[in-house]
N, CA, C and O atoms as a printed pandas DataFrame, in Angstrom:
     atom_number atom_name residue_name chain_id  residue_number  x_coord  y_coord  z_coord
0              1         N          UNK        A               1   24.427   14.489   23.012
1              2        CA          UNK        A               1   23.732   13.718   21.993
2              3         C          UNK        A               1   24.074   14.300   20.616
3              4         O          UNK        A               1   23.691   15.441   20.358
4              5         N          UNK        A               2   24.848   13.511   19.608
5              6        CA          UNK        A               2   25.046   13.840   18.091
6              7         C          UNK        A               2   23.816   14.199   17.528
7              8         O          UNK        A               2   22.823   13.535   17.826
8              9         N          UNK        A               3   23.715   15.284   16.651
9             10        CA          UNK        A               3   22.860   15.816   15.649
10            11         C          UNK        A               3   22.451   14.552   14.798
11            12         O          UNK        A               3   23.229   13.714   14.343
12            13         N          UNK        A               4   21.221   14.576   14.685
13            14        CA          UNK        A               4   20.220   13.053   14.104
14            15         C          UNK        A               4   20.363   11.790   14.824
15            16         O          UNK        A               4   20.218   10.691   14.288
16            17         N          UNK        A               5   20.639   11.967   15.995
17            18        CA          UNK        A               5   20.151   11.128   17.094
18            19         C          UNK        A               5   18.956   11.074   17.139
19            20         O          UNK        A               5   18.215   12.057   17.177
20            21         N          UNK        A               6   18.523    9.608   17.143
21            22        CA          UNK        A               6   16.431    9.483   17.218
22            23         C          UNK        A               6   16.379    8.693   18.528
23            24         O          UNK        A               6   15.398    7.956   18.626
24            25         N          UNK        A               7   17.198    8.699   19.506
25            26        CA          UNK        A               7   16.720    8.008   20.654
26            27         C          UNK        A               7   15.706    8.671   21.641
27            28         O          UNK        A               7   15.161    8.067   22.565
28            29         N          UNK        A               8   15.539    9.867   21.359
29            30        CA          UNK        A               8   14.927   10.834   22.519
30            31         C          UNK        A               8   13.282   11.084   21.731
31            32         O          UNK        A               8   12.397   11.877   22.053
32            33         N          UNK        A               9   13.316   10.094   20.633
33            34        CA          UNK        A               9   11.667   10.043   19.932
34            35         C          UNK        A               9   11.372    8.776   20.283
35            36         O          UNK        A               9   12.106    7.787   20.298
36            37         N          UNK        A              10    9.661    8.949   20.705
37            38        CA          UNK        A              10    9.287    7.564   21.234
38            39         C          UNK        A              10    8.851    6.378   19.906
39            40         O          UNK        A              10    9.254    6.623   18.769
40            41         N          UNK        A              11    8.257    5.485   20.096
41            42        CA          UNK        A              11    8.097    4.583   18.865
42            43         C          UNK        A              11    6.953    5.129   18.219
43            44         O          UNK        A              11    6.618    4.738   17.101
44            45         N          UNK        A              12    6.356    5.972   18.819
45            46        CA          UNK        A              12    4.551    6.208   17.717
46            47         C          UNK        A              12    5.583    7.576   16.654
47            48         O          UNK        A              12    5.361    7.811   15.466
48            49         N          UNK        A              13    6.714    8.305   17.554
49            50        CA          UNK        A              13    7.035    8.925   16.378
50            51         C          UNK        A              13    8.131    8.455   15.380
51            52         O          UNK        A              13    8.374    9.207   14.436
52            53         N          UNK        A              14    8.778    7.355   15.488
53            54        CA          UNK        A              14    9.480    6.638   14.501
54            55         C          UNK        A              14    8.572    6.176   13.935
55            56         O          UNK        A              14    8.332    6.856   12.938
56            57         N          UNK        A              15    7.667    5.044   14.080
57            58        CA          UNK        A              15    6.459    4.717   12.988
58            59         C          UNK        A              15    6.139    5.569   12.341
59            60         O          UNK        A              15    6.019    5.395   11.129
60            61         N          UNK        A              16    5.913    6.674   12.872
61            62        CA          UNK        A              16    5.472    7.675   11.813
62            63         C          UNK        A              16    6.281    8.094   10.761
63            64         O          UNK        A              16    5.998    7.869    9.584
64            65         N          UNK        A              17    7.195    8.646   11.099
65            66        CA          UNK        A              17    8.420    9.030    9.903
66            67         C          UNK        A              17    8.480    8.073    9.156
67            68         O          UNK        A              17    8.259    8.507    8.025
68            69         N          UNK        A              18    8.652    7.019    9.125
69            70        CA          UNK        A              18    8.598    5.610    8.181
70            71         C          UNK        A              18    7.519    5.833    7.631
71            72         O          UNK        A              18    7.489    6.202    6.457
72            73         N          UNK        A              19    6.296    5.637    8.432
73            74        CA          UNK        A              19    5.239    5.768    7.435
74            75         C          UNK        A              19    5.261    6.859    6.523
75            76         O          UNK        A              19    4.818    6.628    5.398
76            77         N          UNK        A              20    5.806    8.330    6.848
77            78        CA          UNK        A              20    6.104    9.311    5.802
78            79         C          UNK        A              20    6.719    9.156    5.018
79            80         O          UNK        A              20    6.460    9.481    3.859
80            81         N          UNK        A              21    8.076    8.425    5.530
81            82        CA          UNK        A              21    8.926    8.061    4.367
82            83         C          UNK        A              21    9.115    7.494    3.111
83            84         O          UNK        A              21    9.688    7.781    2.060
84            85         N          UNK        A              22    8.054    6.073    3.836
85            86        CA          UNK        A              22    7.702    5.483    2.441
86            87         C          UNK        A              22    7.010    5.936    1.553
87            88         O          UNK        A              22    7.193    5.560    0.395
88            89         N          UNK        A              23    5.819    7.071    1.943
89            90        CA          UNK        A              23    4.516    7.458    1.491
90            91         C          UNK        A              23    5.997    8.449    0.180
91            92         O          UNK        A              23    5.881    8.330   -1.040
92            93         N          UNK        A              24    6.718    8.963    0.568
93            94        CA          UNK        A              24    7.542   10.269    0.023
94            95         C          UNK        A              24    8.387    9.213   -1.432
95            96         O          UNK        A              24    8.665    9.580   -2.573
96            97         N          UNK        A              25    8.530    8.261   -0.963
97            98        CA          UNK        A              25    9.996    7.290   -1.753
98            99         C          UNK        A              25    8.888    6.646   -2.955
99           100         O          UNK        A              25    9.442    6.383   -4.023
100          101         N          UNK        A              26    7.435    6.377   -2.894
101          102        CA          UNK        A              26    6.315    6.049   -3.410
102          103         C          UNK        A              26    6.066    6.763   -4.642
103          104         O          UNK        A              26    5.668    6.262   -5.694
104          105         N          UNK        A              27    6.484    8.640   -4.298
105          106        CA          UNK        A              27    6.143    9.454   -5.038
106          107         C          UNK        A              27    7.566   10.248   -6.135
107          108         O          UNK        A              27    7.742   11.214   -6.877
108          109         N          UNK        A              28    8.500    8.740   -5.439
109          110        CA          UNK        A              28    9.710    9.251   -6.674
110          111         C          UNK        A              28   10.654   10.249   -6.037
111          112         O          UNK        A              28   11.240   11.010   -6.806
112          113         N          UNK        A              29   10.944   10.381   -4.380
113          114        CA          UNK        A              29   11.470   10.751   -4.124
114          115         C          UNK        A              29   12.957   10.264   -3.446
115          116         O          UNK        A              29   12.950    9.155   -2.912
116          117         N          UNK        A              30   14.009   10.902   -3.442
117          118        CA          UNK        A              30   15.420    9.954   -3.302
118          119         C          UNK        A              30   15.373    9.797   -1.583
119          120         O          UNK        A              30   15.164   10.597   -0.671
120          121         N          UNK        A              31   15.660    8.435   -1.643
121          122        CA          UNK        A              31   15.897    7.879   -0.048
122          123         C          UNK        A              31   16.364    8.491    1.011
123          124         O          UNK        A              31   15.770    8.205    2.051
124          125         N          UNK        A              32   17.542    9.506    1.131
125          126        CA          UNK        A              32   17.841   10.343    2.261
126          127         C          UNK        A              32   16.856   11.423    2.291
127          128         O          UNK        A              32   16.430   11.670    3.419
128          129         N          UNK        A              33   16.138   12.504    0.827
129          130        CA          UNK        A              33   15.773   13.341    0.964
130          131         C          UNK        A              33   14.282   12.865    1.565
131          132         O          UNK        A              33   13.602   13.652    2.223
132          133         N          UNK        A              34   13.893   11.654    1.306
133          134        CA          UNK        A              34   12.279   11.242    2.130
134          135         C          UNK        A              34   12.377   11.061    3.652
135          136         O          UNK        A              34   11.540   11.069    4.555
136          137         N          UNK        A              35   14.124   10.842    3.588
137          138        CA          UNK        A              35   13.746   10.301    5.196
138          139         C          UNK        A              35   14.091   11.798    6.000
139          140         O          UNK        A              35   13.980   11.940    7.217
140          141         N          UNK        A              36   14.500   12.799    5.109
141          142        CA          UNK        A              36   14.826   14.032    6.234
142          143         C          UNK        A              36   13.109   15.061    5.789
143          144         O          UNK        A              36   12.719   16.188    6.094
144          145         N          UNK        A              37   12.700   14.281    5.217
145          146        CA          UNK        A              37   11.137   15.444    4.928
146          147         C          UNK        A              37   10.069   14.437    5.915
147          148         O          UNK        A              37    8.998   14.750    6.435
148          149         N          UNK        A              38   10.777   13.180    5.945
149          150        CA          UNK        A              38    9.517   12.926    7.027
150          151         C          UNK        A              38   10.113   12.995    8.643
151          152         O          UNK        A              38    9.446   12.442    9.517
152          153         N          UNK        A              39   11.138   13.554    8.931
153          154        CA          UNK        A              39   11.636   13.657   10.256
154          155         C          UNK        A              39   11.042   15.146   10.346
155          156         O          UNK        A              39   10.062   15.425   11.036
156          157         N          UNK        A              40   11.554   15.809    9.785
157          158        CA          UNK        A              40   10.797   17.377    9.191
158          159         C          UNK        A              40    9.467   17.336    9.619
159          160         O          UNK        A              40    9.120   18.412   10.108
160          161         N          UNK        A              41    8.578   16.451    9.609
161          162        CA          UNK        A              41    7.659   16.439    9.483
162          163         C          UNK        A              41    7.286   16.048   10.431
163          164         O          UNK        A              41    6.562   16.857   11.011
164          165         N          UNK        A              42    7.451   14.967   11.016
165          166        CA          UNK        A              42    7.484   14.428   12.804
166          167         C          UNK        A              42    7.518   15.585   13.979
167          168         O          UNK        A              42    6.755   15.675   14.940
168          169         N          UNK        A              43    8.600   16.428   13.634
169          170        CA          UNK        A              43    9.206   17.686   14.424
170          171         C          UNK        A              43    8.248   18.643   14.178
171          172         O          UNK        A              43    8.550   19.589   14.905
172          173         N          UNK        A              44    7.202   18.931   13.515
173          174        CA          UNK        A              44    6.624   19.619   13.288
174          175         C          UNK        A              44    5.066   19.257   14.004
175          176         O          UNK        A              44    4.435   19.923   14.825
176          177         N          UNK        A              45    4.778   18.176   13.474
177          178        CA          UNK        A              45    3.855   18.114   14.422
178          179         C          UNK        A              45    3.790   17.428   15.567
179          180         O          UNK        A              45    2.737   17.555   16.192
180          181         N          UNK        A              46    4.540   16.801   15.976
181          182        CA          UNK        A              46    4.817   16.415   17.456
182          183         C          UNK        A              46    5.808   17.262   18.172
183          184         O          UNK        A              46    5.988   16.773   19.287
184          185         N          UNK        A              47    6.516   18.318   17.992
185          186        CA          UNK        A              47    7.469   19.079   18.721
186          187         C          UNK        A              47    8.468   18.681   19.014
187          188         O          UNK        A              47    8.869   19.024   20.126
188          189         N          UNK        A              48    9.356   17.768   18.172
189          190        CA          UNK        A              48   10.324   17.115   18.487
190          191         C          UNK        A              48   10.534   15.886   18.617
191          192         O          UNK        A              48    9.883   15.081   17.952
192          193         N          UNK        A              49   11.827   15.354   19.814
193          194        CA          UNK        A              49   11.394   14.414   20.459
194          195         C          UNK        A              49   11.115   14.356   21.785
195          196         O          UNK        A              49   11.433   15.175   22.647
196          197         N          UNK        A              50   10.242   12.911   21.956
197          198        CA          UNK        A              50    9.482   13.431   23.234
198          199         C          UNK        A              50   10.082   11.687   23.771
199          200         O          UNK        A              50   10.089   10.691   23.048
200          201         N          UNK        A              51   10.456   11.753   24.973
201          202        CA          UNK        A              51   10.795   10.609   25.805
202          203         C          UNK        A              51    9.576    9.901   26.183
203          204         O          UNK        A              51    8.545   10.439   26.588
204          205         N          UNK        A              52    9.801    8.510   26.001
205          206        CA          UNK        A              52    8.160    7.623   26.515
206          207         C          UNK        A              52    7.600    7.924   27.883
207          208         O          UNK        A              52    8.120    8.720   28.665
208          209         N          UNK        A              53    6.786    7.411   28.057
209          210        CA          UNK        A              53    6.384    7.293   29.223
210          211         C          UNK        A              53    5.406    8.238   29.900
211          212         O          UNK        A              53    5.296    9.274   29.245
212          213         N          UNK        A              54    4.805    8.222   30.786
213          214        CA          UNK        A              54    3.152    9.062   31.137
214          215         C          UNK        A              54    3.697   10.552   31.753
215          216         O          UNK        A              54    4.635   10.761   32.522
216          217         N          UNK        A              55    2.932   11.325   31.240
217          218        CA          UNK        A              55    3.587   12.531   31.522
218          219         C          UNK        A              55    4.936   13.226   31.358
219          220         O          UNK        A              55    5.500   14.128   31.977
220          221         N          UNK        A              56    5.295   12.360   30.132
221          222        CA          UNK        A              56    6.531   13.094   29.647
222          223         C          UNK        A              56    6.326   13.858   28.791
223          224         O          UNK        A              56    5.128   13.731   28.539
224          225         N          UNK        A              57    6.796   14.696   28.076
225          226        CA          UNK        A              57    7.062   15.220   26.793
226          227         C          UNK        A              57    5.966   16.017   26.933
227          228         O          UNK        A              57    5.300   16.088   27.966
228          229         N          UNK        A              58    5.680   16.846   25.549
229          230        CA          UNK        A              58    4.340   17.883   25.207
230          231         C          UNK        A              58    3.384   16.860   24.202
231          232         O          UNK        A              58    3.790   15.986   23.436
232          233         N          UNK        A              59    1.962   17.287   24.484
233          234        CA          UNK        A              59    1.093   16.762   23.656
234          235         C          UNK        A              59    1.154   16.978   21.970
235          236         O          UNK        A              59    1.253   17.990   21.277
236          237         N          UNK        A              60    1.058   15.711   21.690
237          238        CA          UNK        A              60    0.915   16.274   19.711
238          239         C          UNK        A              60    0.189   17.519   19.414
239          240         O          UNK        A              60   -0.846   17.766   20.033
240          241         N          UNK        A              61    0.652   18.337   18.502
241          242        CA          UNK        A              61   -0.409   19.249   17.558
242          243         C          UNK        A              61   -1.066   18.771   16.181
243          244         O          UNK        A              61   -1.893   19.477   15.605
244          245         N          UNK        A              62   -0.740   17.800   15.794
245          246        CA          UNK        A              62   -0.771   17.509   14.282
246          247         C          UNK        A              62   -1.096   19.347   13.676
247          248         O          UNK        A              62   -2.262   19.741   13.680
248          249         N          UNK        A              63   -0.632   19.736   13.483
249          250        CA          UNK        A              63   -1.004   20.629   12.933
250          251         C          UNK        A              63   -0.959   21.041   11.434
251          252         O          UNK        A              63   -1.550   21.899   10.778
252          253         N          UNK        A              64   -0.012   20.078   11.146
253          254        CA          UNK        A              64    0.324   20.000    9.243
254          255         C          UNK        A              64   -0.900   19.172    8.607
255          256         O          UNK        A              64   -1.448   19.305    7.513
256          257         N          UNK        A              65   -1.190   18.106    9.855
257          258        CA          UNK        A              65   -2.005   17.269    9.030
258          259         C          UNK        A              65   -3.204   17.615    8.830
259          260         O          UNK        A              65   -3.824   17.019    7.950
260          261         N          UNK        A              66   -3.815   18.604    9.542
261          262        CA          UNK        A              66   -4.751   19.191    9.858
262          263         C          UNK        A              66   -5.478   20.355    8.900
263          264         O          UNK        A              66   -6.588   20.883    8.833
264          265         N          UNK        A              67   -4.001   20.459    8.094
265          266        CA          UNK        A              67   -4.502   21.483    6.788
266          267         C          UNK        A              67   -5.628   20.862    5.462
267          268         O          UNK        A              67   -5.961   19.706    5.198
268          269         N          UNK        A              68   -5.837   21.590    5.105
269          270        CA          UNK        A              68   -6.915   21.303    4.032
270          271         C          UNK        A              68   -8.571   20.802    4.572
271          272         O          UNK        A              68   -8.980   21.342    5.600
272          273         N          UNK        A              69   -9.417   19.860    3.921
273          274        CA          UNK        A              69  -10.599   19.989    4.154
274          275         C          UNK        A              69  -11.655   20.552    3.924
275          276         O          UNK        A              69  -11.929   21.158    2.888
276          277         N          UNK        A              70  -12.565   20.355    5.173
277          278        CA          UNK        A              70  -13.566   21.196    4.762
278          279         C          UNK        A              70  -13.564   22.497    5.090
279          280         O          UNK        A              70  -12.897   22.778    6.086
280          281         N          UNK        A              71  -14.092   23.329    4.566
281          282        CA          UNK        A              71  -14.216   25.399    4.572
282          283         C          UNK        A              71  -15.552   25.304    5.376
283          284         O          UNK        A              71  -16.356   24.372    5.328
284          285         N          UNK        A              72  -15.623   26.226    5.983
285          286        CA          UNK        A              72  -16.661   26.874    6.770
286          287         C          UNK        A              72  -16.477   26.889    8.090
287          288         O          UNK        A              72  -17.446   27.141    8.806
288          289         N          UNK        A              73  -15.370   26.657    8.590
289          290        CA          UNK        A              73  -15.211   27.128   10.630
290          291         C          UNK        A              73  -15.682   26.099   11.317
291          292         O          UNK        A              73  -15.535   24.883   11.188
292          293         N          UNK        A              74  -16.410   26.920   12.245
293          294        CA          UNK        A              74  -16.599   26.033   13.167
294          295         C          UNK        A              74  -18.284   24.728   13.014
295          296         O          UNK        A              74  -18.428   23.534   13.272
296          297         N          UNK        A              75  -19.049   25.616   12.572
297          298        CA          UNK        A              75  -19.971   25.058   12.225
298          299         C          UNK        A              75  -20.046   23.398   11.271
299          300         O          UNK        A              75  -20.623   22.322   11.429
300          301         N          UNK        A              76  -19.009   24.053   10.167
301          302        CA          UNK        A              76  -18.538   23.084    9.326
302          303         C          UNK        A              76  -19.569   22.552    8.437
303          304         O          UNK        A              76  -19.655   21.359    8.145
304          305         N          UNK        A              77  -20.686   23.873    7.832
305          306        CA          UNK        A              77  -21.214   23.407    6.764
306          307         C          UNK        A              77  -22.596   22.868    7.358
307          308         O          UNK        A              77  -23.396   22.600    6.462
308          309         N          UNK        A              78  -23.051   22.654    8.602
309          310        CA          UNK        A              78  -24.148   22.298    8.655
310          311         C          UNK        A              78  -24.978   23.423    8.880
311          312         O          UNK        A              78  -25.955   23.062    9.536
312          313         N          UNK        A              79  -25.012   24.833    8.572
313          314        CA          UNK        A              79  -25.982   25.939    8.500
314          315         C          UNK        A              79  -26.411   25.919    7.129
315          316         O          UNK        A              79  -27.404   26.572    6.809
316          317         N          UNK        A              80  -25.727   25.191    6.217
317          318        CA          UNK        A              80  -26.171   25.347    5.147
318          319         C          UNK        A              80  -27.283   23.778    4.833
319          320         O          UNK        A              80  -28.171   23.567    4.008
320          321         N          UNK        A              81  -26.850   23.170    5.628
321          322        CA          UNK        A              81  -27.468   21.507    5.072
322          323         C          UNK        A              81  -28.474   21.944    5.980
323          324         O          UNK        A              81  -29.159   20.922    5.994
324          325         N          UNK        A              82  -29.090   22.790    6.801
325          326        CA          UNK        A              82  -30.329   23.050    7.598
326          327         C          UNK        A              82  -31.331   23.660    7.013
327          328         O          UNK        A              82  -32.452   23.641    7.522
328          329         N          UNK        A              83  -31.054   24.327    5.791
329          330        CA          UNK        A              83  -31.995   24.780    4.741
330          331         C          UNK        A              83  -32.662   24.068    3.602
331          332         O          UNK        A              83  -32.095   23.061    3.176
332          333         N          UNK        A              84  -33.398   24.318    3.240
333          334        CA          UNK        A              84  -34.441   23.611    2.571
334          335         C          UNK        A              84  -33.712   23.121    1.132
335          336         O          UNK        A              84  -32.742   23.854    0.939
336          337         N          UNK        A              85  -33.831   22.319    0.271
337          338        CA          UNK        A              85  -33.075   21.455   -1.040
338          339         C          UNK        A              85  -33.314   23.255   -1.903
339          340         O          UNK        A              85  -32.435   23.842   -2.534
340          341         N          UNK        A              86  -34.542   23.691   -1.684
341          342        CA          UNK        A              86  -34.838   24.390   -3.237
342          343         C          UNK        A              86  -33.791   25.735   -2.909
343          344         O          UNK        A              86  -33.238   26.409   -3.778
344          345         N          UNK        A              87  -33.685   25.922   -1.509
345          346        CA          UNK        A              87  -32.717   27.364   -1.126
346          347         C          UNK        A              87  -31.585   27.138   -1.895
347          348         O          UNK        A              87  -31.265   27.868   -2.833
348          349         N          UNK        A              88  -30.671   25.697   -1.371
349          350        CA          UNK        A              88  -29.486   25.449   -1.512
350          351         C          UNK        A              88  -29.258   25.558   -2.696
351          352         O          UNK        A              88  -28.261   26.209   -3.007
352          353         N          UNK        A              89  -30.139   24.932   -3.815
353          354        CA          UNK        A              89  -30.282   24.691   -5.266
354          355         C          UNK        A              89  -30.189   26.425   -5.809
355          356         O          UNK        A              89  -29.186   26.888   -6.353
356          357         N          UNK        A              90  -30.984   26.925   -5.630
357          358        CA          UNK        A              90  -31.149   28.345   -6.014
358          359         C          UNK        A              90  -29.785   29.585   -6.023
359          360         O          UNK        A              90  -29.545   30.499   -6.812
360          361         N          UNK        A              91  -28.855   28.976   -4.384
361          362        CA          UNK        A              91  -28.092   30.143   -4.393
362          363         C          UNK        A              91  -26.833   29.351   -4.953
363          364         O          UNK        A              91  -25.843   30.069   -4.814
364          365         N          UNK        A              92  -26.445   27.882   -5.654
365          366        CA          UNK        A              92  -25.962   27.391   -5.907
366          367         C          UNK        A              92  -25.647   27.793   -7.520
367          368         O          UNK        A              92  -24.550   27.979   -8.047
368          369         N          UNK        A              93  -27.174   27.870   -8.195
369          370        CA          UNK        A              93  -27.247   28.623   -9.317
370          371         C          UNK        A              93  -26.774   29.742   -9.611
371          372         O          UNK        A              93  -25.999   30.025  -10.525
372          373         N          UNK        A              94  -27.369   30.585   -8.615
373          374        CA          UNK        A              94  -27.058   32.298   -8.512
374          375         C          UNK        A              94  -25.012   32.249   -8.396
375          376         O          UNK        A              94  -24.204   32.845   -9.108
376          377         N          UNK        A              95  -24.805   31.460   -7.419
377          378        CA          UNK        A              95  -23.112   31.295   -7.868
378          379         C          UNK        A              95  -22.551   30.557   -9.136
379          380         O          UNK        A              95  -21.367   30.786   -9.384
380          381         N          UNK        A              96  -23.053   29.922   -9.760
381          382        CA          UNK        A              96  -22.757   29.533  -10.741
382          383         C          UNK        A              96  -22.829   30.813  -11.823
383          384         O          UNK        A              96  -21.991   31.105  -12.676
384          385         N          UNK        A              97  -23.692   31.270  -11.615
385          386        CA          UNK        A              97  -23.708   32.172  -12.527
386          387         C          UNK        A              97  -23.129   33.597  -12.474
387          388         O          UNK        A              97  -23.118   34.406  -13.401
388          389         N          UNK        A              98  -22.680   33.752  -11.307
389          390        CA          UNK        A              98  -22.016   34.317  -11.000
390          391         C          UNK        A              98  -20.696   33.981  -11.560
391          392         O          UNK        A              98  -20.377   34.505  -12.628
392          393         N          UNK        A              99  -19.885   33.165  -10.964
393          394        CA          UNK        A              99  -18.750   32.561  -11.771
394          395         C          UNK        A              99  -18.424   32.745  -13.170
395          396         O          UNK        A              99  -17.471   33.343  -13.670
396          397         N          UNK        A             100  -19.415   32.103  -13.728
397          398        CA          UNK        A             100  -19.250   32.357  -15.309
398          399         C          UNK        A             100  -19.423   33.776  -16.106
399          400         O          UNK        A             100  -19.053   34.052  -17.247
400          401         N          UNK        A             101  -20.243   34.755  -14.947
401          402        CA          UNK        A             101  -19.897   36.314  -15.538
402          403         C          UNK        A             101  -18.798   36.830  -15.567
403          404         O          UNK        A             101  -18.265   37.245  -16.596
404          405         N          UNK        A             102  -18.120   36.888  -13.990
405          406        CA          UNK        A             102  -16.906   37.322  -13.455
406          407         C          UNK        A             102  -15.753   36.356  -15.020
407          408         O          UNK        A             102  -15.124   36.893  -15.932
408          409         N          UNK        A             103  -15.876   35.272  -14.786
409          410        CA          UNK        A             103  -14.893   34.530  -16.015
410          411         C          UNK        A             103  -14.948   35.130  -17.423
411          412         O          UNK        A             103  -13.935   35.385  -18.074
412          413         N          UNK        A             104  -16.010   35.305  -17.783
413          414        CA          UNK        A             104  -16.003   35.959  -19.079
414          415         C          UNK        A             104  -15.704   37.671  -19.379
415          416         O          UNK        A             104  -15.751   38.115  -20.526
416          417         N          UNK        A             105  -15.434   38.435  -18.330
417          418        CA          UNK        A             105  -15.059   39.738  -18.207
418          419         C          UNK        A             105  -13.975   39.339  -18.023
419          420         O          UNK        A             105  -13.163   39.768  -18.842
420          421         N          UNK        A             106  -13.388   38.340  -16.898
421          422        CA          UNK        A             106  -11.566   38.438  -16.990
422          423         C          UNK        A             106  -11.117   37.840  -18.086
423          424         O          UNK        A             106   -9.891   37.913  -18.004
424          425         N          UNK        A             107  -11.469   37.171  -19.279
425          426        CA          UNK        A             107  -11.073   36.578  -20.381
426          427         C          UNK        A             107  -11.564   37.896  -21.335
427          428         O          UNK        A             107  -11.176   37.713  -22.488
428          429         N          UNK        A             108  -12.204   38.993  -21.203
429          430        CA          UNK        A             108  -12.102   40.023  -21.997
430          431         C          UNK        A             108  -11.070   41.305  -21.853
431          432         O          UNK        A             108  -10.531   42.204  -22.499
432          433         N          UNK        A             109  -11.201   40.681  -20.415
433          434        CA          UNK        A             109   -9.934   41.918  -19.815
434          435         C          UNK        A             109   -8.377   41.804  -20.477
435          436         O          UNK        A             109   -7.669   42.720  -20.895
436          437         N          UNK        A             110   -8.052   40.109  -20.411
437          438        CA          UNK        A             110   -7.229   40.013  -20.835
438          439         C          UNK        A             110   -6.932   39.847  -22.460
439          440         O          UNK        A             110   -5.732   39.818  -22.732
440          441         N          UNK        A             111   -7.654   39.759  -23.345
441          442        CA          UNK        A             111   -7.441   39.937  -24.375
442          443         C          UNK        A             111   -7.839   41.614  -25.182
443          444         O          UNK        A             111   -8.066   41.717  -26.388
444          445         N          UNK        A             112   -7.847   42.498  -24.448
445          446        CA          UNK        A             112   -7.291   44.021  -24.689
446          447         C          UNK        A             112   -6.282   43.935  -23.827
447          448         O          UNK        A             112   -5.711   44.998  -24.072
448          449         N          UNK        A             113   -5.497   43.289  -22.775
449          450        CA          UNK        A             113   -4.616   43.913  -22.377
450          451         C          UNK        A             113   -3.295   43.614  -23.319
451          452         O          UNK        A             113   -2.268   44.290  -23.355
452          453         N          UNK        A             114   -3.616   42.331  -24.130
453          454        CA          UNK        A             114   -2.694   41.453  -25.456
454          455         C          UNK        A             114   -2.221   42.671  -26.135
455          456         O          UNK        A             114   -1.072   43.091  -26.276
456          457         N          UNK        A             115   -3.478   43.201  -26.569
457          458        CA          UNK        A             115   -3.266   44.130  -27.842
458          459         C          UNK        A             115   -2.416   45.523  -27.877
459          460         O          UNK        A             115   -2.320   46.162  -28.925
């Protein structure tokens, strides 16, 4: 099989690359380089190509797509929505204000380090 042969990818992963592709060509990117960042991208989270049919191939990982979101593990933020409005409000403050101390010492730090 020649190098960039797509026969050994089934159709959910050609749809996909297209759908990457276009999403890439959308954002001003040149036509060969969208279509090798969304094959790139296919291979990455599906493991290649995978031949049709039941019990062929390895299961998807999406694992690229999977980046970003929400922070907090496994829970995912509901230990905090289990506490009362005035808690949340309070330590929300206390970080806020936090923030803006830490910011105003590194904006002093750096203007002696100018001088």
């Amino acid at each position: 099989m020649p190098r960039g042969d797509k026969s050994s990818y089934t159709g959910k992963q050609k749809r996909m690359a297209e759908h990457i592709e276009e999403g890439y060509e959308k954002r001003g990117t040149p036509k060969k380089e969208a279509e090798r960042r969304a094959w790139a991208t296919v291979n990455k989270e599906t493991g290649g190509g995978n031949r049709s049919g039941s019990g062929r191939g390895v299961p998807d990982t999406n694992v690229s797509a999977k980046k970003g979101g929400r922070i907090g593990g496994p829970r995912g933020g509901k230990a905090s929505a289990s506490r009362p409005a005035a808690a949340r409000s309070r330590s929300a403050k206390k970080a806020a204000a936090t923030r803006k101390r830490n910011a105003t010492k590194r904006s002093a730090k750096r203007k002696t380090a100018r001088k």
